[in-house]
N, C-alpha and C positions, 0 to 999 in steps of 0.2 A: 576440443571441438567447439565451434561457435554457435553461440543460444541461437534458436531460431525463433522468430516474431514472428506475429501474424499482428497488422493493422486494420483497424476498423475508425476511420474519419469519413467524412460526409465531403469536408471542404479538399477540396481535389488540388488545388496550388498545395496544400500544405502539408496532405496525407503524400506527396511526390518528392516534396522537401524533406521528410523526416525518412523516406526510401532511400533517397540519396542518402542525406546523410550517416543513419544508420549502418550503410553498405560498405560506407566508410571506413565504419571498425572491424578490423579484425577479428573482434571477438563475439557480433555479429550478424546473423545472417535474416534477411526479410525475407519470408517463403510466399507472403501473399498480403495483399491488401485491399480492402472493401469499402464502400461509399456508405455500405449500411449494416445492420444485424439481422437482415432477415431470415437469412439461411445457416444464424454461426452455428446450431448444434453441428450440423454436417459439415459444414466446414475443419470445427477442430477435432471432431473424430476421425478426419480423413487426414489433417495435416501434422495432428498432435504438435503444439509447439510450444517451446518454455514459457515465453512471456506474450502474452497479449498486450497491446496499447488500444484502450478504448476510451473514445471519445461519449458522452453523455448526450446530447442534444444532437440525432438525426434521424431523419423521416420513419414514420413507421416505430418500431418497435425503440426505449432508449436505451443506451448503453447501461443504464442499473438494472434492468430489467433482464439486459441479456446474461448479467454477473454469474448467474445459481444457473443457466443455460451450459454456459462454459466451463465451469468450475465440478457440473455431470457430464458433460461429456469428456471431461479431461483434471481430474482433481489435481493432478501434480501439476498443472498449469498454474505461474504466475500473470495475473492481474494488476498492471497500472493503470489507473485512469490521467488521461489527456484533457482536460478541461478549462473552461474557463468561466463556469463556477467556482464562485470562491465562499458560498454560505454553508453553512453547517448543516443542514438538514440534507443536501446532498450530499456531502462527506459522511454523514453518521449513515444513511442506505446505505453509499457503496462501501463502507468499512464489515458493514453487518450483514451485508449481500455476499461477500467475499473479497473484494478487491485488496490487492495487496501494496497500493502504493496510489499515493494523491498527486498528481501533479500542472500545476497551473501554466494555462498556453502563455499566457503573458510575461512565461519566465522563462529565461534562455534555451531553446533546444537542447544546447550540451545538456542541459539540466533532466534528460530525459534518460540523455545515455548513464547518467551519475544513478539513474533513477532504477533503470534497468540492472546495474551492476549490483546497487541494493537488494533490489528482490532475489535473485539470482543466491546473493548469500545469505538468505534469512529476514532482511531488513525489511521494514515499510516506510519508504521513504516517501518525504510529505514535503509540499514546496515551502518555503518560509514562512509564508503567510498564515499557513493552514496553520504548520506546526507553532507558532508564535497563538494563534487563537486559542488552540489547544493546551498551551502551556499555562496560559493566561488563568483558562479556568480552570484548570490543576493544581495551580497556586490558592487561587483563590477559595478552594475546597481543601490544601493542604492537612489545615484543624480536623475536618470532619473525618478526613478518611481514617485518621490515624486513631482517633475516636472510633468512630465505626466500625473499623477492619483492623485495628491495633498492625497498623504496617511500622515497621522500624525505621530510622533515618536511614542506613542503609539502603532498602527496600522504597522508599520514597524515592530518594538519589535516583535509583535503577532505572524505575518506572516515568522519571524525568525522560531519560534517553534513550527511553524506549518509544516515548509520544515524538521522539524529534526524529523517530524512523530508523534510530541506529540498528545494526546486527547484534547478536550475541559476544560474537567474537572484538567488536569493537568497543560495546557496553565493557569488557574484561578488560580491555586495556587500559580504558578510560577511568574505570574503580579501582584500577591494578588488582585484581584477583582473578583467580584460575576462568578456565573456560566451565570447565566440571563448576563450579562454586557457584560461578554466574549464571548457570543454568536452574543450578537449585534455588535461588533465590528468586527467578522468574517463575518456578514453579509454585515457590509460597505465596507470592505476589498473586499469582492466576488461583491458585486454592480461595484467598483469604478475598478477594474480588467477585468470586462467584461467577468466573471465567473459564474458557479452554484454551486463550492463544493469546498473543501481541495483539493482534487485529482487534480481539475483544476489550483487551482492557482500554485501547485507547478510543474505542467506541464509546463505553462503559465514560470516562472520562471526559468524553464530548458531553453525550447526552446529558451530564448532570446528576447522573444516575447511582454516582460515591459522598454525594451530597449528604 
């Protein structure tokens, strides 16, 4: 059965560009699409759909804002954000507001369906740019964490490809160990972090906050 979207953009060429497109795949389906977030609590209660694409910057209310709106009216609902913010302080909101995928206008459309197919199995997928800032200062706290939260090399590796938005099941192939294994290692990782999910740690690792 094909995931159902619900669109929220402002810019009307582009939120019509991304309906087409989307309609495209098979796998698939746009139920509805909005110029703004004023009305989404009723909106996803009434349309319940897998994945939301939400834009940040439009009139009224802004898409982080509407994040904890959608995520109660609909907690199994996937969240990407469509943006063209590219600075860290709206990434670190919408990771910690709920959103389950970063992704930049300036980077291919396809790049939204790749984006979509992500959250869809678990992943948080983040546009290059994000995930490279991200990594950047993960590296650059590597020393501390391992100090502070005694995380193993192992466990460091994991939580690499878990900031670059990978799934579970991908992270297992990529280590070559079990899906079961790689789940308990995400789970020590989230223990020793002082987290509850993906989204946290790689928040947690934005903000500076394993320093």
């Amino acid at each position: 059965m094909p995931a159902s979207i619900l669109i929220f953009e402002d810019n009307v060429e582009l939120r019509m560009t991304l309906v087409s497109l989307l309609n495209r795949n098979e796998n698939y389906t746009v139920i509805g699409h909005f110029s703004d977030v004023s009305n989404v609590a009723a909106i996803i209660k009434t349309d319940l759909p897998d994945v939301v694409i939400l834009d940040i910057n439009m009139p009224g209310m802004n898409g982080i804002e509407a994040i904890p709106l959608i995520k109660e009216a609909h907690p199994g609902v996937s969240i990407v954000m469509y943006t063209q913010f590219e600075d860290e302080d709206k990434l670190f909101k919408s990771l910690c507001a709920g959103a389950d995928g970063y992704i930049l206008k300036k980077t291919s459309p396809f790049k939204l369906e790749d984006a979509i197919n992500k959250v869809c199995n678990g992943g948080t997928p983040l546009s290059p740019v994000i995930a490279k800032k991200i990594l950047t200062s993960f590296r650059k706290k590597q020393k501390p964490v391992g100090l502070q939260y005694s995380l193993t090399r192992k466990e460091s590796e994991i939580l690499q490809l878990l900031v670059k938005g990978y799934s579970v099941k991908f992270i297992a192939a990529e280590m070559d160990t079990s899906y079961n294994t790689t789940r308990t290692h995400l789970r020590n990782i989230y223990t020793k972090l002082h987290v509850n999910c993906g989204k946290e740690a790689i928040a947690k690792v934005l903000a500076g906050k394993i320093a």
